[in-house]
Jmol script that loads the backbone (N, CA, C; Angstrom):
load data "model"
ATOM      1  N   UNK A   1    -132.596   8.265 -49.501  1.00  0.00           N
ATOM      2  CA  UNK A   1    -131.814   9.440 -49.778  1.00  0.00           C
ATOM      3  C   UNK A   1    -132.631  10.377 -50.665  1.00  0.00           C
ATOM      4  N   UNK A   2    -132.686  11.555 -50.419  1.00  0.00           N
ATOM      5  CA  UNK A   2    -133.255  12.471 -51.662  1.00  0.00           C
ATOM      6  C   UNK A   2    -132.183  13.509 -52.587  1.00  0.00           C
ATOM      7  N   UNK A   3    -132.830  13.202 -52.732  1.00  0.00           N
ATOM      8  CA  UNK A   3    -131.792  13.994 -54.277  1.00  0.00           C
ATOM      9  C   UNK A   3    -132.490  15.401 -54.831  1.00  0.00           C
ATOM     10  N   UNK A   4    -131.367  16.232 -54.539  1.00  0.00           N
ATOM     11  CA  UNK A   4    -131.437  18.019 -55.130  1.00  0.00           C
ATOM     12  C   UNK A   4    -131.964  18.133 -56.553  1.00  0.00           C
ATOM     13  N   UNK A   5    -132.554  18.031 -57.047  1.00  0.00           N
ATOM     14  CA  UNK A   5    -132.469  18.935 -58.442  1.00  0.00           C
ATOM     15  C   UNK A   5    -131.999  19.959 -58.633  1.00  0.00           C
ATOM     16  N   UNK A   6    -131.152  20.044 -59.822  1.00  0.00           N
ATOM     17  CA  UNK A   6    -130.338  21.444 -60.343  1.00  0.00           C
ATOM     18  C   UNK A   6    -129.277  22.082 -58.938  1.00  0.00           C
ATOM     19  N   UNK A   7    -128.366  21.293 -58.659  1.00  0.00           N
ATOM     20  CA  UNK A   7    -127.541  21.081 -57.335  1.00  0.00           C
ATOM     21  C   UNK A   7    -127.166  22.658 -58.026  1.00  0.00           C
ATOM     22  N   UNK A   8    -126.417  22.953 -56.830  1.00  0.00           N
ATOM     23  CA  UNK A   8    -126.199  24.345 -56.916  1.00  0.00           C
ATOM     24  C   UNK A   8    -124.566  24.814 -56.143  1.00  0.00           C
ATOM     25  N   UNK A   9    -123.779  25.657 -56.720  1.00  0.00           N
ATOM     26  CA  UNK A   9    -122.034  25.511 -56.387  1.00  0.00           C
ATOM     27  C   UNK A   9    -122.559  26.147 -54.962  1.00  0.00           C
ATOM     28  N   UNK A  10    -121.241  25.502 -54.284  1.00  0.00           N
ATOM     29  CA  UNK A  10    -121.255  25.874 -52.711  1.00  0.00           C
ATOM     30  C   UNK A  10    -121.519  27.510 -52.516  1.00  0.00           C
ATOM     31  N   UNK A  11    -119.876  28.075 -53.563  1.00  0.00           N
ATOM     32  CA  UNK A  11    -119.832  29.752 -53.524  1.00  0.00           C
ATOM     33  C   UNK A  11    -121.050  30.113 -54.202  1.00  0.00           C
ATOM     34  N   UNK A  12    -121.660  30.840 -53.137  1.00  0.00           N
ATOM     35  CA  UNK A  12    -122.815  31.785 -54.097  1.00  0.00           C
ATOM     36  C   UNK A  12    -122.126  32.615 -55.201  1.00  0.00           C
ATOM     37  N   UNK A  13    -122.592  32.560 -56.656  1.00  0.00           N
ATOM     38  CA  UNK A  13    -122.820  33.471 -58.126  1.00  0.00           C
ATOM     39  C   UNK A  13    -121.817  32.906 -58.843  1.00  0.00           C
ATOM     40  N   UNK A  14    -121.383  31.669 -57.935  1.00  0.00           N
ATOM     41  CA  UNK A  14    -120.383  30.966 -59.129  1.00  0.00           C
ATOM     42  C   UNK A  14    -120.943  30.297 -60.299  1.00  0.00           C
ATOM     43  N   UNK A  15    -121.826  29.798 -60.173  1.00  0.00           N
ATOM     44  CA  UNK A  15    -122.465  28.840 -61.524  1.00  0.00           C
ATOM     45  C   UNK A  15    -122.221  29.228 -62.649  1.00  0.00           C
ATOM     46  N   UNK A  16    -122.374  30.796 -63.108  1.00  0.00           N
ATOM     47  CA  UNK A  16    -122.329  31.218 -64.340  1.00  0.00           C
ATOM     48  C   UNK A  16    -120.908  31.077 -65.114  1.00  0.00           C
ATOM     49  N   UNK A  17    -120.033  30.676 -63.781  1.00  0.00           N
ATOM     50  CA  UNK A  17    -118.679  30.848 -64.043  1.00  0.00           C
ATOM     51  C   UNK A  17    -118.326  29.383 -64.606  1.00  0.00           C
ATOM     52  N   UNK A  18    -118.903  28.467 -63.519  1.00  0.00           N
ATOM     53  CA  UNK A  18    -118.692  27.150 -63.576  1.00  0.00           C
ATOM     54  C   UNK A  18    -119.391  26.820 -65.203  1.00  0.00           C
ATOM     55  N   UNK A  19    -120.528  27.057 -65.536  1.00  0.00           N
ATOM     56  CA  UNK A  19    -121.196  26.567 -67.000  1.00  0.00           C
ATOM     57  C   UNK A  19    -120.457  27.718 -68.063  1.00  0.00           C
ATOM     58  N   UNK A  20    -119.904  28.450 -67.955  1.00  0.00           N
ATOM     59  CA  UNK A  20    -118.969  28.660 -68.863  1.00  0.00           C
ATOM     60  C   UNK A  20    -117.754  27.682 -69.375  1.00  0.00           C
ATOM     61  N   UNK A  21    -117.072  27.617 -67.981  1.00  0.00           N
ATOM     62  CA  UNK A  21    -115.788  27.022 -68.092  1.00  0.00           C
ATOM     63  C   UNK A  21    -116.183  25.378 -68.694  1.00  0.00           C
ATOM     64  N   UNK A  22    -117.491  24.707 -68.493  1.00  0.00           N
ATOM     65  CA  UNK A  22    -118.017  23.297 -68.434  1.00  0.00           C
ATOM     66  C   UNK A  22    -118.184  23.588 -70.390  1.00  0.00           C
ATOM     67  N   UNK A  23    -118.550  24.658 -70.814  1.00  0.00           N
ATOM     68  CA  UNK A  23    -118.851  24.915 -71.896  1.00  0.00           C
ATOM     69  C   UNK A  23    -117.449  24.877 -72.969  1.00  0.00           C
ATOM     70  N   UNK A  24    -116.592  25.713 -72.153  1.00  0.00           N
ATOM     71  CA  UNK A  24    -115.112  25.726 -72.939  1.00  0.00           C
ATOM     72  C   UNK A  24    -114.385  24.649 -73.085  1.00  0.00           C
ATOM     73  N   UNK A  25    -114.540  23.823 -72.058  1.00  0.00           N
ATOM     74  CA  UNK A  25    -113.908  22.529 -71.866  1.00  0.00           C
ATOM     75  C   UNK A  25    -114.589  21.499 -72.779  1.00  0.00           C
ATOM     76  N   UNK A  26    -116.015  21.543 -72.564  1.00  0.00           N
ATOM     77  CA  UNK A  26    -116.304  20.337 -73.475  1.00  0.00           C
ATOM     78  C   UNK A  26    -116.334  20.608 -74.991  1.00  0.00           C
ATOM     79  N   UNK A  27    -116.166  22.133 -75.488  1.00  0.00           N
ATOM     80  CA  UNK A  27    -116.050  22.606 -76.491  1.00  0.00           C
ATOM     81  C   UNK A  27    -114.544  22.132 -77.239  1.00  0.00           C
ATOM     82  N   UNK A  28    -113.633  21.924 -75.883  1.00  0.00           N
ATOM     83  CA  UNK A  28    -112.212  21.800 -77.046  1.00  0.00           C
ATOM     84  C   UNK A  28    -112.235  19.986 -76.899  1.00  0.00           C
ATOM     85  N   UNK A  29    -113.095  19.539 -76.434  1.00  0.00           N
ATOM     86  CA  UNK A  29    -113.099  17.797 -76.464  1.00  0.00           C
ATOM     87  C   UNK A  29    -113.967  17.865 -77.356  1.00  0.00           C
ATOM     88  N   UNK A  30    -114.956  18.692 -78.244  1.00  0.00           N
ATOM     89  CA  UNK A  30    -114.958  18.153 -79.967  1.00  0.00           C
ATOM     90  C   UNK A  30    -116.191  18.052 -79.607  1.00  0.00           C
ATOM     91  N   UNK A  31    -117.043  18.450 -78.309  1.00  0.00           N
ATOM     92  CA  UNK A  31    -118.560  18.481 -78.207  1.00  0.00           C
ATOM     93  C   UNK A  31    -118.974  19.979 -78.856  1.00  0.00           C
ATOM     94  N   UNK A  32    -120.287  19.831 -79.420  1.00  0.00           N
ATOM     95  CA  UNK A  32    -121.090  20.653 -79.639  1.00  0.00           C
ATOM     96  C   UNK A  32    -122.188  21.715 -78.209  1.00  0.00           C
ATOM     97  N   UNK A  33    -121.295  22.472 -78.041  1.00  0.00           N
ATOM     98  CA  UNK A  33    -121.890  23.196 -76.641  1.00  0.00           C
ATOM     99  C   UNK A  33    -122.400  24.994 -76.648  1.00  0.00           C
ATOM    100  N   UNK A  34    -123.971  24.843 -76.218  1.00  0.00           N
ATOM    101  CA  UNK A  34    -124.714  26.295 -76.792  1.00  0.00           C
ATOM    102  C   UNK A  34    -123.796  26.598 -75.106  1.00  0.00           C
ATOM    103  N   UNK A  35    -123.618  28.119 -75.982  1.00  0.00           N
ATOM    104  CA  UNK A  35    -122.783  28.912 -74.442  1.00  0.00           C
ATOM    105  C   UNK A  35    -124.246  29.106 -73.464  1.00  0.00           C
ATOM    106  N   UNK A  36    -125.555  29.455 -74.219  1.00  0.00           N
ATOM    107  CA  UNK A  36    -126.524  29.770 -73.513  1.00  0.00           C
ATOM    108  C   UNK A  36    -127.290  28.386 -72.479  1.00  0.00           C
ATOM    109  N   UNK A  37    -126.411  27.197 -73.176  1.00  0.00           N
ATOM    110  CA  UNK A  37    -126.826  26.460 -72.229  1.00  0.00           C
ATOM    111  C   UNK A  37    -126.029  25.618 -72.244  1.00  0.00           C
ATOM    112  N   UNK A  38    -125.464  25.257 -71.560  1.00  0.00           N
ATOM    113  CA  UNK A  38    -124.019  24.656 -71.642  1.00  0.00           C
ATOM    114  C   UNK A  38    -124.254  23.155 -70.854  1.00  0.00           C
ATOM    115  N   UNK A  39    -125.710  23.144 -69.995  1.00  0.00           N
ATOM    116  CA  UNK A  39    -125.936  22.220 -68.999  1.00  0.00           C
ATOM    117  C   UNK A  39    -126.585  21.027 -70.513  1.00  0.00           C
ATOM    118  N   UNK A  40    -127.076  21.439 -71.701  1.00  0.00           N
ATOM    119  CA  UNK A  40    -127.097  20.466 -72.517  1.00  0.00           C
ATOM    120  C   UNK A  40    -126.083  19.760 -72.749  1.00  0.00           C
ATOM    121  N   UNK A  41    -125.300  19.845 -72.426  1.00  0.00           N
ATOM    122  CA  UNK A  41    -123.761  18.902 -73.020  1.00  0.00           C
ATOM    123  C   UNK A  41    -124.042  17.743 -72.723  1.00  0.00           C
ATOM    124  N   UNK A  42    -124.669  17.219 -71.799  1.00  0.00           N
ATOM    125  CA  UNK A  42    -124.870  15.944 -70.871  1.00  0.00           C
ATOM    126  C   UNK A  42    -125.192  15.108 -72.058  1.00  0.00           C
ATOM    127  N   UNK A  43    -126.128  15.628 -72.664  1.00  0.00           N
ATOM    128  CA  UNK A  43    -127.061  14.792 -74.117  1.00  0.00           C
ATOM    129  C   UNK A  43    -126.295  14.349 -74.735  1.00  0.00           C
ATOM    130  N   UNK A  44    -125.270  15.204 -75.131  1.00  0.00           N
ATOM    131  CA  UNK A  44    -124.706  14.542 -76.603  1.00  0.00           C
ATOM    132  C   UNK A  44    -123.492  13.792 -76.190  1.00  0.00           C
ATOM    133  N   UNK A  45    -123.109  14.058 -74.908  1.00  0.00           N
ATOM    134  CA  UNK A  45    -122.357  12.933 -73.868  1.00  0.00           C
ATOM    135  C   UNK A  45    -122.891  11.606 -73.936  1.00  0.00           C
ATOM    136  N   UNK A  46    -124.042  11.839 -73.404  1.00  0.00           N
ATOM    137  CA  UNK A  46    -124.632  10.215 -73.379  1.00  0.00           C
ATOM    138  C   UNK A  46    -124.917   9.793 -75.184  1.00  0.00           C
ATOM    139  N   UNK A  47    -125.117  10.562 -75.750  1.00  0.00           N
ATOM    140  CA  UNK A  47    -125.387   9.494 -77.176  1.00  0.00           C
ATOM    141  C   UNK A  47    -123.987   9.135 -77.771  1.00  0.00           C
ATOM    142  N   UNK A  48    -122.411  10.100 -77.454  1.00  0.00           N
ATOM    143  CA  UNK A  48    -121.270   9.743 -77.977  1.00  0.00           C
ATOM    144  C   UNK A  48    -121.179   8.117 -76.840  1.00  0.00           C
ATOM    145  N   UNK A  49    -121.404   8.091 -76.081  1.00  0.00           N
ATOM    146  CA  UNK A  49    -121.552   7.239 -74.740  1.00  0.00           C
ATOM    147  C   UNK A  49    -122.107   5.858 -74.815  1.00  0.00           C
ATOM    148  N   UNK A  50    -123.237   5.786 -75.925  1.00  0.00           N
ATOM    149  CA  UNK A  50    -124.385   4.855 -75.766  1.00  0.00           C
ATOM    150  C   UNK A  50    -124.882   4.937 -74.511  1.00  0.00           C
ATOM    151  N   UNK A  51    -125.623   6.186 -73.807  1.00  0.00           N
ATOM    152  CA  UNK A  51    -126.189   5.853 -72.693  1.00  0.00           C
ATOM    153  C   UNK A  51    -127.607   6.530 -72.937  1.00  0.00           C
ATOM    154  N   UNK A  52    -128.709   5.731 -72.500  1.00  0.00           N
ATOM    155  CA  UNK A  52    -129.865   6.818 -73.005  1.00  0.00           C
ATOM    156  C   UNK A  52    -130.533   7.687 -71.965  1.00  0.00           C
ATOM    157  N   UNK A  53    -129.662   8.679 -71.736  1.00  0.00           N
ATOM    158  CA  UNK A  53    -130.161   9.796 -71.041  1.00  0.00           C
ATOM    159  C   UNK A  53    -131.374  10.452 -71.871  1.00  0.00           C
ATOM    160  N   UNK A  54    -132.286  10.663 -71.096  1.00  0.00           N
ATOM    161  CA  UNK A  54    -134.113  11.193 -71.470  1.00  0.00           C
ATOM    162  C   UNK A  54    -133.828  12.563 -70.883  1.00  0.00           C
ATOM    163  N   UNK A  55    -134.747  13.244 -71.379  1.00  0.00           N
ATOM    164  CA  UNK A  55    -134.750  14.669 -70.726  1.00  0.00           C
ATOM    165  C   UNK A  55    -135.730  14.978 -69.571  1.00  0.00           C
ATOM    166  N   UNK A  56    -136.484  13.564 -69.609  1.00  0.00           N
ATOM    167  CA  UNK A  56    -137.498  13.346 -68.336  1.00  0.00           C
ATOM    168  C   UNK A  56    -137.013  11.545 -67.910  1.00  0.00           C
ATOM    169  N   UNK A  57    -137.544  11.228 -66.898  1.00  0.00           N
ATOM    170  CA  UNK A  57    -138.153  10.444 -66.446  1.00  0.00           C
ATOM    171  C   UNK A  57    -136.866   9.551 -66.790  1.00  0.00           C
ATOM    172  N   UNK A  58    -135.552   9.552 -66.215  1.00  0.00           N
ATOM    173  CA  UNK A  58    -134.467   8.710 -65.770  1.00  0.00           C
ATOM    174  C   UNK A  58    -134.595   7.414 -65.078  1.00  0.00           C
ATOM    175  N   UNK A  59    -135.287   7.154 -64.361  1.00  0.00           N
ATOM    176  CA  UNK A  59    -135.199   6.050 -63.139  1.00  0.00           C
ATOM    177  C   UNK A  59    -134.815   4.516 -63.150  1.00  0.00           C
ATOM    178  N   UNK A  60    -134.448   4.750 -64.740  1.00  0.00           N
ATOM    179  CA  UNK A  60    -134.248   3.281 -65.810  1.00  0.00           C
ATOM    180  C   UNK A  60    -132.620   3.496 -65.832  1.00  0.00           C
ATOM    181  N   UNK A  61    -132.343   4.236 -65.657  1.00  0.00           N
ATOM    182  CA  UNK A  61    -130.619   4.699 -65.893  1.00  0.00           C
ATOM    183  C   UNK A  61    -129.404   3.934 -65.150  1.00  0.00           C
ATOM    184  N   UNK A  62    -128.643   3.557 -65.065  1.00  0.00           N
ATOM    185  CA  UNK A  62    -127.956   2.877 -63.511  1.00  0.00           C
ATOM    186  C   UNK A  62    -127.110   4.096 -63.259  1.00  0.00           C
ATOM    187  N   UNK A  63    -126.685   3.601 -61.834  1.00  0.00           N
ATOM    188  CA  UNK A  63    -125.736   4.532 -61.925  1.00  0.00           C
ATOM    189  C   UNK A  63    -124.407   4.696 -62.342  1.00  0.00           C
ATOM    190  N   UNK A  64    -123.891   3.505 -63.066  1.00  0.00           N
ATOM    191  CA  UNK A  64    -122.992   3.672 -63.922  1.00  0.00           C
ATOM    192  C   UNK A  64    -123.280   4.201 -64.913  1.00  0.00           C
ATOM    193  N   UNK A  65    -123.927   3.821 -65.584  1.00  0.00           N
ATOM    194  CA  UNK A  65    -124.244   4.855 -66.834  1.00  0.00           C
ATOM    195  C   UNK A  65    -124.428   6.465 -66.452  1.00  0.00           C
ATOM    196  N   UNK A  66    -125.071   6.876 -65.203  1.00  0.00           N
ATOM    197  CA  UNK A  66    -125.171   8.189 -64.952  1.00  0.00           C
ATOM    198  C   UNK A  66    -123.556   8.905 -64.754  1.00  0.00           C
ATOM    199  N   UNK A  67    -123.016   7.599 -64.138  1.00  0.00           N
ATOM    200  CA  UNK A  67    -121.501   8.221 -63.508  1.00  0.00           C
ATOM    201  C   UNK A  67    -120.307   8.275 -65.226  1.00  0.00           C
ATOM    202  N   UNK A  68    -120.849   7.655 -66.113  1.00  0.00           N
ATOM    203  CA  UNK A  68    -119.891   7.811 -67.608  1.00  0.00           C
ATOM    204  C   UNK A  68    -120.163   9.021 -67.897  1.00  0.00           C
ATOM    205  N   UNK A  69    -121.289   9.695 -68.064  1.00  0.00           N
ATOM    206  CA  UNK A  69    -121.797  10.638 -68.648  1.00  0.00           C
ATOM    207  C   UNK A  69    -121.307  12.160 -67.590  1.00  0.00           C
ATOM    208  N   UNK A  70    -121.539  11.676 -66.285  1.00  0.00           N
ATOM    209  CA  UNK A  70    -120.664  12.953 -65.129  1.00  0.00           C
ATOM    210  C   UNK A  70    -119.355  13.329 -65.233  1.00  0.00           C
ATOM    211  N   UNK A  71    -118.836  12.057 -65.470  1.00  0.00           N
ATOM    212  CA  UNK A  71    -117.312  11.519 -65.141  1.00  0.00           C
ATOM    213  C   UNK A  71    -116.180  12.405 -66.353  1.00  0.00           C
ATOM    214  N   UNK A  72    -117.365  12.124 -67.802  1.00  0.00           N
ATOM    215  CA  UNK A  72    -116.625  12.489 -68.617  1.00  0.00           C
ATOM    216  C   UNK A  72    -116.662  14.466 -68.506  1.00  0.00           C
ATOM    217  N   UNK A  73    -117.664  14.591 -68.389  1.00  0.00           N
ATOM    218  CA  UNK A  73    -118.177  16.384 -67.629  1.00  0.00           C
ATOM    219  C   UNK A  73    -116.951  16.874 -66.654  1.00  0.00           C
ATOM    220  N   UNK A  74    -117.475  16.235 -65.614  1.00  0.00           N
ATOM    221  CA  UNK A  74    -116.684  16.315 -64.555  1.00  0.00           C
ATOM    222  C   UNK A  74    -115.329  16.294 -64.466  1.00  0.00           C
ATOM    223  N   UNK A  75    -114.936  15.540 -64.819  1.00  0.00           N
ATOM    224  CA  UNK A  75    -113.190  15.295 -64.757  1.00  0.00           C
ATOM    225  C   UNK A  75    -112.673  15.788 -65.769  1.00  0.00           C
ATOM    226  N   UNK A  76    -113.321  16.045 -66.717  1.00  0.00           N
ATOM    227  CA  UNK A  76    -112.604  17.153 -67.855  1.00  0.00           C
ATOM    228  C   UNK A  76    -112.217  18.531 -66.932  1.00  0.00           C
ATOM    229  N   UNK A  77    -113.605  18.758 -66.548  1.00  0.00           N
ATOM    230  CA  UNK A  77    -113.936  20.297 -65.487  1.00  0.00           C
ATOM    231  C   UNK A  77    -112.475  20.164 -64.425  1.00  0.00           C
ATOM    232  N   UNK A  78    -112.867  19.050 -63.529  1.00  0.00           N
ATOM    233  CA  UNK A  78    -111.366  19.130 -62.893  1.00  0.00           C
ATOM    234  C   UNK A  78    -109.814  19.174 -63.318  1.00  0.00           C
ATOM    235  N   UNK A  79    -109.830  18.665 -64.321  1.00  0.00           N
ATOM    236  CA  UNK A  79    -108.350  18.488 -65.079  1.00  0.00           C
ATOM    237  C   UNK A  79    -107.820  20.198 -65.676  1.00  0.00           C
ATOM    238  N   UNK A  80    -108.762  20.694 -65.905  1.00  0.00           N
ATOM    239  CA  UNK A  80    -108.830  22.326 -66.135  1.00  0.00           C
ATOM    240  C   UNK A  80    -108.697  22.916 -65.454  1.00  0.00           C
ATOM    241  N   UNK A  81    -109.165  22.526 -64.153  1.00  0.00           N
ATOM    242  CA  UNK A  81    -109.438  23.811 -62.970  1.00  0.00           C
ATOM    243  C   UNK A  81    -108.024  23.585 -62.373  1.00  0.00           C
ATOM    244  N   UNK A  82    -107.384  22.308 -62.248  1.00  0.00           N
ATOM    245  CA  UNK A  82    -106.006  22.032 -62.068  1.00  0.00           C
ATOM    246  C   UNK A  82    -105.046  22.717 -62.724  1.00  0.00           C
ATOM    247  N   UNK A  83    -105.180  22.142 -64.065  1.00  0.00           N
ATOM    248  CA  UNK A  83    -104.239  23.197 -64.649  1.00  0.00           C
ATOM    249  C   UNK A  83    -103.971  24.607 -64.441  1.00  0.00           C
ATOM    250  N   UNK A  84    -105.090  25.237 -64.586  1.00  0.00           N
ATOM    251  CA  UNK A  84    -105.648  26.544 -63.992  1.00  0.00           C
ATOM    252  C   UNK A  84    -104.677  27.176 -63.110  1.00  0.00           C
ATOM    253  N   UNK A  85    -104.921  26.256 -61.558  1.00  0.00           N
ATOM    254  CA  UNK A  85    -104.252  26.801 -60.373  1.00  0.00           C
ATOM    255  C   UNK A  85    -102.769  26.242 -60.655  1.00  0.00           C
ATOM    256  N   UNK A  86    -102.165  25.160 -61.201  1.00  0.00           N
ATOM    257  CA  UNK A  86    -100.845  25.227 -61.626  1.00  0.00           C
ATOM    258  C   UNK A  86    -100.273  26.077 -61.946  1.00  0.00           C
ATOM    259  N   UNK A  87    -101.123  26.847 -63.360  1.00  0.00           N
ATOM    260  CA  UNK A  87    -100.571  27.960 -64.245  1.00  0.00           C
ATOM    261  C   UNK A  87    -100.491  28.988 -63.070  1.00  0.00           C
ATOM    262  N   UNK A  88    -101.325  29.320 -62.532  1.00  0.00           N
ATOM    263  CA  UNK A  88    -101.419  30.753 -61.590  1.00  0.00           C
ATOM    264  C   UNK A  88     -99.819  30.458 -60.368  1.00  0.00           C
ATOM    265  N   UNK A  89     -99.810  29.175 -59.627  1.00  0.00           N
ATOM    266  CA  UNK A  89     -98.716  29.085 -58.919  1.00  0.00           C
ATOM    267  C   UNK A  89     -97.582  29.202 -59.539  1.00  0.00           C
ATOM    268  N   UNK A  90     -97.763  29.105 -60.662  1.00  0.00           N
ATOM    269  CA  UNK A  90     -96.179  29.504 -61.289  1.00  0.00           C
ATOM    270  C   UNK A  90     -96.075  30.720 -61.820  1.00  0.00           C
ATOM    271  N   UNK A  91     -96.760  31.449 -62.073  1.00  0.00           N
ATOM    272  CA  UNK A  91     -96.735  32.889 -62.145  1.00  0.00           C
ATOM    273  C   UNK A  91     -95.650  33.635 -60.947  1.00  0.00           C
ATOM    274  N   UNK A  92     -96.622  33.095 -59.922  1.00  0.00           N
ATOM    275  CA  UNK A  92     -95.543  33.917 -58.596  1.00  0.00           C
ATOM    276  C   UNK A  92     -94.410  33.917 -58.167  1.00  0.00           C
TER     277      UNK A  92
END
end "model"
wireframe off; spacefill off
backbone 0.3
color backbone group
């Protein structure tokens, strides 16, 4: 299998939108997140984590440990974007 570096959102010019919102979210879960780079969050994920994410040369990692460190990213991101479209359907 090969693997993308720096995967990229389906909708073209969303990203900026997506590492904002990844920024706000992990900001109110008590992480430390630069708005200018918001893709650092991963780091201080894995050290609240005990996982030792490197900034190079991973291949020692499992993929559980990769999937704690996504999971907690990730499913924050989704639990938001949910809410999100909740709030908006009840508007109407």
């Amino acid at each position: 299998m090969v693997r993308r570096r720096g995967r990229r959102p389906l909708v073209p010019g969303a990203g900026h939108g997506l590492d904002m919102l990844k920024a706000e979210v992990m900001q109110r879960a008590g992480y430390s997140v630069s708005r200018d780079r918001p893709d650092l969050v991963k780091y201080e994920v894995a050290r609240s984590l005990g996982v030792p994410l490197q900034t190079a040369n991973n291949g020692n990692l499992s993929t559980e440990e990769a999937g704690k460190i996504g999971g907690q990213i990730g499913g924050r991101m989704v639990r938001e974007m949910i809410r999100m479209a909740q709030e908006q359907l009840t508007k109407r």
